[in-house]
Structures are given as structure tokens and as C-alpha cells.
N, C-alpha and C positions, 0 to 999 in steps of 0.2 A: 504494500500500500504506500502510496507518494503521501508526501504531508497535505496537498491540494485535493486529496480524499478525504481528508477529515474537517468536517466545516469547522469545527473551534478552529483551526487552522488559519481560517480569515478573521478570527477577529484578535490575534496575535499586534503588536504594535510591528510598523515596522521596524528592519535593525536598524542602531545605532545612527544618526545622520542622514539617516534618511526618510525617505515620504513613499507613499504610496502613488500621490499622483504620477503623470508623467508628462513629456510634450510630444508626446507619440501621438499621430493621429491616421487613422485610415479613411485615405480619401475617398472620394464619390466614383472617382476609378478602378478602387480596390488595391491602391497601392498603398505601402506604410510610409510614412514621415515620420521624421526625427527630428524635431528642435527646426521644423519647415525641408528640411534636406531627404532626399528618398531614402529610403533604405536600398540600395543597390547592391547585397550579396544577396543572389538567387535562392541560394537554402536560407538564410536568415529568415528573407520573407515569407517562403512557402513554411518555414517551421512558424513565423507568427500566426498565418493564417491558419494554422490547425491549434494553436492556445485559445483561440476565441473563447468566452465565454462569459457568463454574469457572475458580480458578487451573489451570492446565495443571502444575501439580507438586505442589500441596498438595493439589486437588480443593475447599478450600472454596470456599464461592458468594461468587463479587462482583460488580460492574457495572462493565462494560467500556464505556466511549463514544468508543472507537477512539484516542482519544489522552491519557486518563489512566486509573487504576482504583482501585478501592478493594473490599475485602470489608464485608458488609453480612451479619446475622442472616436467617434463614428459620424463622419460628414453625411451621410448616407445608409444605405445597408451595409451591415456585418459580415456579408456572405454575397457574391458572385453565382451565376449560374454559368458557368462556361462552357457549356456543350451539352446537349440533349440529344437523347438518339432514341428511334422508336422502335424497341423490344415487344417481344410475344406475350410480356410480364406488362407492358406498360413504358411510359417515357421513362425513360433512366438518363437523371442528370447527375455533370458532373461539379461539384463545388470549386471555389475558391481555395479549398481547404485540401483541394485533391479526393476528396471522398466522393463515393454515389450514393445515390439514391433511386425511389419511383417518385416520379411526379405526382403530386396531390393538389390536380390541378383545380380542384375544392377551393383551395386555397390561395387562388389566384387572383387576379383583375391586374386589368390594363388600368395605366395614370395616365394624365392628362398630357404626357409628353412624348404616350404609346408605348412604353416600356413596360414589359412584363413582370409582374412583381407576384411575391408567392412568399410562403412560409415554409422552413427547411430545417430537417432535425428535430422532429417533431417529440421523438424519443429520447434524446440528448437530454441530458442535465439543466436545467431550467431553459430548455427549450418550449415553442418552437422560437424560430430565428427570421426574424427577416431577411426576404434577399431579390435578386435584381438581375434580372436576364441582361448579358450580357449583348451587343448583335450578333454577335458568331451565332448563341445560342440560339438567341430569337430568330434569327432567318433560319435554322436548322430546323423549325417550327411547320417552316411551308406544309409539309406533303402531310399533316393531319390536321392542317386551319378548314375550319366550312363556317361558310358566310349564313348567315341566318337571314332568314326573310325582313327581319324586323331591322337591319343593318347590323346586327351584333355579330357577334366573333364567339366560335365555337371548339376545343379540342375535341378532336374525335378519337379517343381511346378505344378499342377494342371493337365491340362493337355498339357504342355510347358513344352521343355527343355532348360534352360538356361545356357548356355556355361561361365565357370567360367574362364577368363585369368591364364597363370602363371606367372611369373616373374615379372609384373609391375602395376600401377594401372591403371586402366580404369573408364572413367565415370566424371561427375566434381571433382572436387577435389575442396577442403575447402579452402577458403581464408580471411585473416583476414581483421576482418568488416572496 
């Protein structure tokens, strides 16, 4: 068991000199910043992108890497959708975070600026998660969009079409634990 298993574990002070905030911040492109500067080692980022996660008592986001943590800004969503492909299971996307999934495209609706937005990591640790079709992903979308009579927009999963909202979100929405 890592100490970031045991909740008393967040409410530890930080050590000596130090704070728990940070000036890390993940932008609306999904990349990390530091003190405004990118994070520019490749694993660096892809290991931040898999610490994501909330305080378990405050609910803000921080990045947990099993044996220290700190909270960190979210310009945007937490989570990327980077790639969607469409499986005999269902959409299977692929995260920010390098993980997959099926799509629960329940959980979905179009915003006002047409971007695909949904909720990810439904079973994760104070999940679910916000997240945000990238275009790669979202034009990987074409060959199960059907256009509804009413002008709306539909996933067509299996043999189901699932009506995707526009404007607002639909479905539970996240709340900190």
C-alpha cells in the first residue's frame, strides 16, 4: 500500500518548508505548466497525466504519485479524449492519461463551441472526471454520427442510437467527495 492509499495521509501537514499549493497548471490543451513554462520531458508529462486526481475532503484537483501530492490548477478539463475507435464492445477511448475505456456516451453533450465533452473514470477514486474530445478524436466520431430529424446529433452504438445534447451537460455530474 503507497501512503496516497491511506486518506489520513492527506491530511498530514506538508514537510518542513513547504506548501501544498503549487504553480502547476494544466492547460485547456492538456499540456502541464510550471511557474507558466511547459513541462517539456515527455514521460514527466505523461506520468503527471496519470496522478490526476481529487483531495478526498476538499474535492480540488491535485496529482497524487503514490507517495507525495500537491494540488495543481485545471484551465479546463482534467482529462483528454485522444482517440476513439469503434469496437464490437462499444466506443473505446483512449485518455490523456494513456488508459481506455467504453464510451458512456450517456454522459455526453456537445458545448457551445461543438466540442465533445463527457465524463471519464466513472469507477476511479472520486471519480467520474471531466473530459474533452480532442479533434483527432472527435473527427474519428464520423462513421457512427446520425443526424436526427429534429437537427440533433446522435451516437449510434450497436444497435442504439444515442442522442448527444448541445449546449449543456446532461447526466450526473461530479461532485466533490
Amino acid at each position: 500500500m503507497k501512503p496516497v492509499d491511506d486518506p489520513n495521509f492527506y491530511r498530514l501537514p506538508p514537510p518542513p518548508g513547504r506548501s501544498r499549493e503549487s504553480t502547476i497548471v494544466l492547460d485547456a490543451g492538456g499540456r502541464f505548466l510550471h511557474d507558466g513554462a511547459p513541462v517539456e520531458h515527455p514521460r514527466l508529462a505523461q506520468a503527471m497525466h496519470s496522478w490526476i486526481s481529487r483531495h478526498p475532503y476538499d474535492g480540488r484537483y491535485i496529482l497524487a504519485n503514490g507517495y507525495d501530492w500537491t494540488y495543481f490548477a485545471v484551465e479546463d478539463a482534467p482529462y483528454l479524449v485522444a482517440s476513439a475507435e469503434n469496437t464490437e464492445a462499444g466506443i473505446r477511448i483512449r485518455l490523456s492519461d494513456n488508459s481506455t475505456e467504453l464510451w458512456q456516451v450517456e454522459s455526453s453533450y456537445i458545448d457551445a463551441a461543438g466540442i465533445v465533452r463527457t465524463q471519464v473514470k466513472h469507477s476511479a477514486a472520486r471519480g467520474p472526471y471531466p473530459a474533452k474530445f480532442t479533434r483527432h478524436a472527435q473527427t474519428a466520431l464520423a462513421p457512427v454520427l446520425e443526424a436526427l430529424p429534429d437537427g440533433g446529433i446522435a451516437i449510434r452504438c450497436g444497435d442504439r442510437a444515442v442522442e448527444v445534447p448541445t449546449g449543456r451537460p446532461i447526466g450526473p455530474r461530479p461532485t466533490a467527495p
